[in-house]
N, C-alpha and C positions, 0 to 999 in steps of 0.2 A: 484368113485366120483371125478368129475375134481375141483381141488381147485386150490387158484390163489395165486401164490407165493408171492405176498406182504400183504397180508394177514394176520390180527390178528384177534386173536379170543377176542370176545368181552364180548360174555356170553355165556351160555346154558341153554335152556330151553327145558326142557322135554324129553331130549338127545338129543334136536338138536343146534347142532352149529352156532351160529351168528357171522359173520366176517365182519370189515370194510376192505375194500380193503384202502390199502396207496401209490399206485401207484399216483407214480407224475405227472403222466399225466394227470391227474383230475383237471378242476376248482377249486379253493379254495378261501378262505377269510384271505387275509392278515389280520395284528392286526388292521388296520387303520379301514378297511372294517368291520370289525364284532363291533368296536365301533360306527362306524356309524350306523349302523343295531340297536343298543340296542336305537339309539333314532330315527331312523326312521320309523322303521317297525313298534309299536305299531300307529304313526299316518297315516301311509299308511292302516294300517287295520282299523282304524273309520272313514274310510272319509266316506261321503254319498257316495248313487249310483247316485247319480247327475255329481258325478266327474267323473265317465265313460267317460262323450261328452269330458271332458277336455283331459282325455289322449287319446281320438280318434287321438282329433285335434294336438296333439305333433309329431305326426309322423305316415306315411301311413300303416308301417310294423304294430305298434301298433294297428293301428285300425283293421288291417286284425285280429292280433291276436284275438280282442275281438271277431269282428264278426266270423271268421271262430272256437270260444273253442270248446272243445273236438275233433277235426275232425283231417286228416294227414296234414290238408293246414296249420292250427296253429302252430303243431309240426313241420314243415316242417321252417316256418318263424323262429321257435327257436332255431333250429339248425342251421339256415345261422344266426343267431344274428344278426335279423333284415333288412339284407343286400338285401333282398329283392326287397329295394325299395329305392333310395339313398336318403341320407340327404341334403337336398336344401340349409341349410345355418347353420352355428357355433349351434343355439339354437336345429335344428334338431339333429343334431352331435351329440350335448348332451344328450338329451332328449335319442335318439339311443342307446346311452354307458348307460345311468341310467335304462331303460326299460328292457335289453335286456342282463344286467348282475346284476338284481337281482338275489336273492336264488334260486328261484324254476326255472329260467331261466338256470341259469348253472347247477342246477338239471339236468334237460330233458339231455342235452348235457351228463353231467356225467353217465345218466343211460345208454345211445345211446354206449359207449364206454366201456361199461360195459358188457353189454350185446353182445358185440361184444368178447368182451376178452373172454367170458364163450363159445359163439358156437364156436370161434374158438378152441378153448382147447378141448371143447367137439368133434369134429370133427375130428380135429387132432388123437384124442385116439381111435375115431371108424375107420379110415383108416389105421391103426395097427390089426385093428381085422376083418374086412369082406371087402367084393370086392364092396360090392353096400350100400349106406346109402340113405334113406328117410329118407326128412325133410319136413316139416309140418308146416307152421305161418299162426296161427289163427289171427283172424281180424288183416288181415295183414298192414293194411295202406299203407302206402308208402312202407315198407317192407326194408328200408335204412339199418336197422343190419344184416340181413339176406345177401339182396346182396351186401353190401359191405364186409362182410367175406365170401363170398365164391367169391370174385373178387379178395381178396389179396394172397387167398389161391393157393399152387402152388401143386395143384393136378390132373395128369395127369391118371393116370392108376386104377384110380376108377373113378365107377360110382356112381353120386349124381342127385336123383330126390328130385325135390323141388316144391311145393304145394304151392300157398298165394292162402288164403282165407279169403275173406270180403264181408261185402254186400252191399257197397260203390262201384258200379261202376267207380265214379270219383276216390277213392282210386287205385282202380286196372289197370284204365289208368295211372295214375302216377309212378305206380310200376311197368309197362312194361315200359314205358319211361326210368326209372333208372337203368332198367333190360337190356338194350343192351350194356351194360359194360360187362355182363357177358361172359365168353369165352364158343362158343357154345356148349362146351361137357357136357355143365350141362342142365338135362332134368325138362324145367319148366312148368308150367301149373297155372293160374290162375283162380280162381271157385269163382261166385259171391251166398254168402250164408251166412245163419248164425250160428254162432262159431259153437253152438249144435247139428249142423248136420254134422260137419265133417268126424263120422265115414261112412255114406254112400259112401267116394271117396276111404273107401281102403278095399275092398274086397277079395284079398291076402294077400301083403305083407301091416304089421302096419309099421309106423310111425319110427325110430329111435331114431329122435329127436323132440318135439313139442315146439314150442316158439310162446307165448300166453304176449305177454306183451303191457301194458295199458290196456288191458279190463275188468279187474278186478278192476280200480277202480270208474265201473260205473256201478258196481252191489251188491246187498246184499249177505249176509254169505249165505244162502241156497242155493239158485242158484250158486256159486262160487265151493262149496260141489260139486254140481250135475257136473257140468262140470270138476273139479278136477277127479273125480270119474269115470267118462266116458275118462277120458285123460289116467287115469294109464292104463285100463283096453284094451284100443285101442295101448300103447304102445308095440313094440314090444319088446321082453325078454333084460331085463337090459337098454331100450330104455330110455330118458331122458327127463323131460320137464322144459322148462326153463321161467319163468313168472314173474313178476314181480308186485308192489302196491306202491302211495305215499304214506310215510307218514306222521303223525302231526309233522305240522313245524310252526314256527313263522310266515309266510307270509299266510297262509291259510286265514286267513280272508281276504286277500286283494285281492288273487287270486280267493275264491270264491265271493264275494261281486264286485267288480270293472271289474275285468276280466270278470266274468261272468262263471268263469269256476269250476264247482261243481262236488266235487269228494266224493268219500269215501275213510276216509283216515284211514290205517290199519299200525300198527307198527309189527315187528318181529315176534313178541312174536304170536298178530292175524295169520301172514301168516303160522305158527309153526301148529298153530291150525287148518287152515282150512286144511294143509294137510294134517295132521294123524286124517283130521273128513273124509276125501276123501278115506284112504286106504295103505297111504304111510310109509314104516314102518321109526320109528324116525333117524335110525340111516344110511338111504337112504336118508336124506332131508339136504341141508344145505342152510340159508339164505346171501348173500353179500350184504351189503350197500354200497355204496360210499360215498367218505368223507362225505360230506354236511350231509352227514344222513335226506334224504328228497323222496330218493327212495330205496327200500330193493328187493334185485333180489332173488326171490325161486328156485335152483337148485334140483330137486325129479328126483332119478333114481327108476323105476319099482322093 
């Protein structure tokens, strides 16, 4: 099981280990920021949905972000913080820095870095053990984690196939575009599908690695099950999947009301559950948060 050296353990549930990661490279909330938070966010979360038009009109990135919720074009705008689109004067500026380093905004970016830390670690330790890894990212999006750790990785003498799979066409043009960074020894392949039919693309060798994150939180516990369950079973021996769910946080109402962007939102303890209802044994599962505690990453080895 790869764990992450700044890492405390937080709780346990069920034998499984919950850990905030305290790597300083993370986003955070100064003292100043998380008092302004106790009196901000509650009115940020009652405004009407009328005030939507208002923070259209603050800033272009803003208004992509509403119009494009849930997709990679959103995500994508939240990882450049907003920089998408520049600020035409002082009140834009602002607007940009207020939008764009709320909570769940430096969320996203925190889970992006996080997620990065884990397939690199994970990777790392299978290039210690076999000659060839298959890797696998389910609705891939943009696929930014993915190939940006296997772009900083300085691995020459294994072989690594890598899979994106989504059913976003536009997704998958973007994640070739970000994918010619990559050094050509890595064998890619892009398939436009949905999550559940993954296991049709691998007919010999499974998977090593599977990374499955944000799609989970835009479905119900059953269907979550079915696809856990189908992921361990398609993993090959001791194979890893890596996924991730927001959870309840203080900005949720404003993000689903204003934003427009409507989640299911699952703590620990849920993600604990839905993978030993999948198959996983407890003591194979460990969950990381990032500070904010706003996204929780599921590490399940087969």
């Amino acid at each position: 099981m790869v764990l992450l050296l700044n890492s405390s353990v937080a709780k346990e549930y069920k034998g499984v280990k919950i850990f905030i990661d305290e790597d300083m490279n993370y986003e955070i909330n100064n003292f100043l920021k998380r008092f302004v938070n106790l009196l901000l966010v509650p009115v940020l979360n009652h405004l009407p949905k009328k005030f939507q038009r208002f923070v259209k009109k603050t800033h272009k990135s803003a208004e992509e972000v509403i119009e494009y919720a849930t997709t990679h074009k959103a995500i994508e705008i939240l990882y450049k913080k907003g920089a998408t689109h520049a600020s035409r004067n002082r009140a834009q500026k602002f607007m940009q820095e207020f939008w764009f380093h709320t909570n769940n905004a430096k969320a996203v970016r925190n889970r992006l870095k996080l997620v990065e830390k884990v397939l690199r670690r994970t990777i790392t330790s299978l290039t210690a053990l076999q000659k060839r890894i298959n890797i696998l990212s389910i609705a891939s999006g943009s696929a930014r984690a993915v190939i940006e750790t296997l772009s900083s990785l300085n691995i020459s003498n294994k072989k690594i196939s890598v899979k994106f799979l989504d059913k976003s066409t536009e997704a998958i043009a973007y994640s070739k575009e970000l994918a010619n960074k990559l050094p050509r020894r890595y064998e890619t392949e892009w398939i436009t599908d949905t999550a559940s039919n993954f296991p049709r693309y691998y007919r010999h060798e499974k998977p090593d690695i599977i990374e499955m994150v944000g799609l989970m939180d835009y479905f119900h516990d059953p269907w979550v099950i079915r696809i856990l369950a189908s992921i361990r079973e398609n993993l090959s021996d001791k194979g890893t999947l890596i996924t991730a769910n927001i959870m309840p946080n203080m900005e949720q109402g404003f993000v689903s009301n204003i934003v427009g962007w409507k989640m299911i939102y699952r703590t620990p303890e849920d993600l604990a559950d839905l993978a030993l209802a999948a198959g996983f044994d407890r003591d194979k599962v460990r969950i990381v948060c990032e500070p904010l505690k706003i996204h929780a990453v599921l590490i399940a080895k087969k």
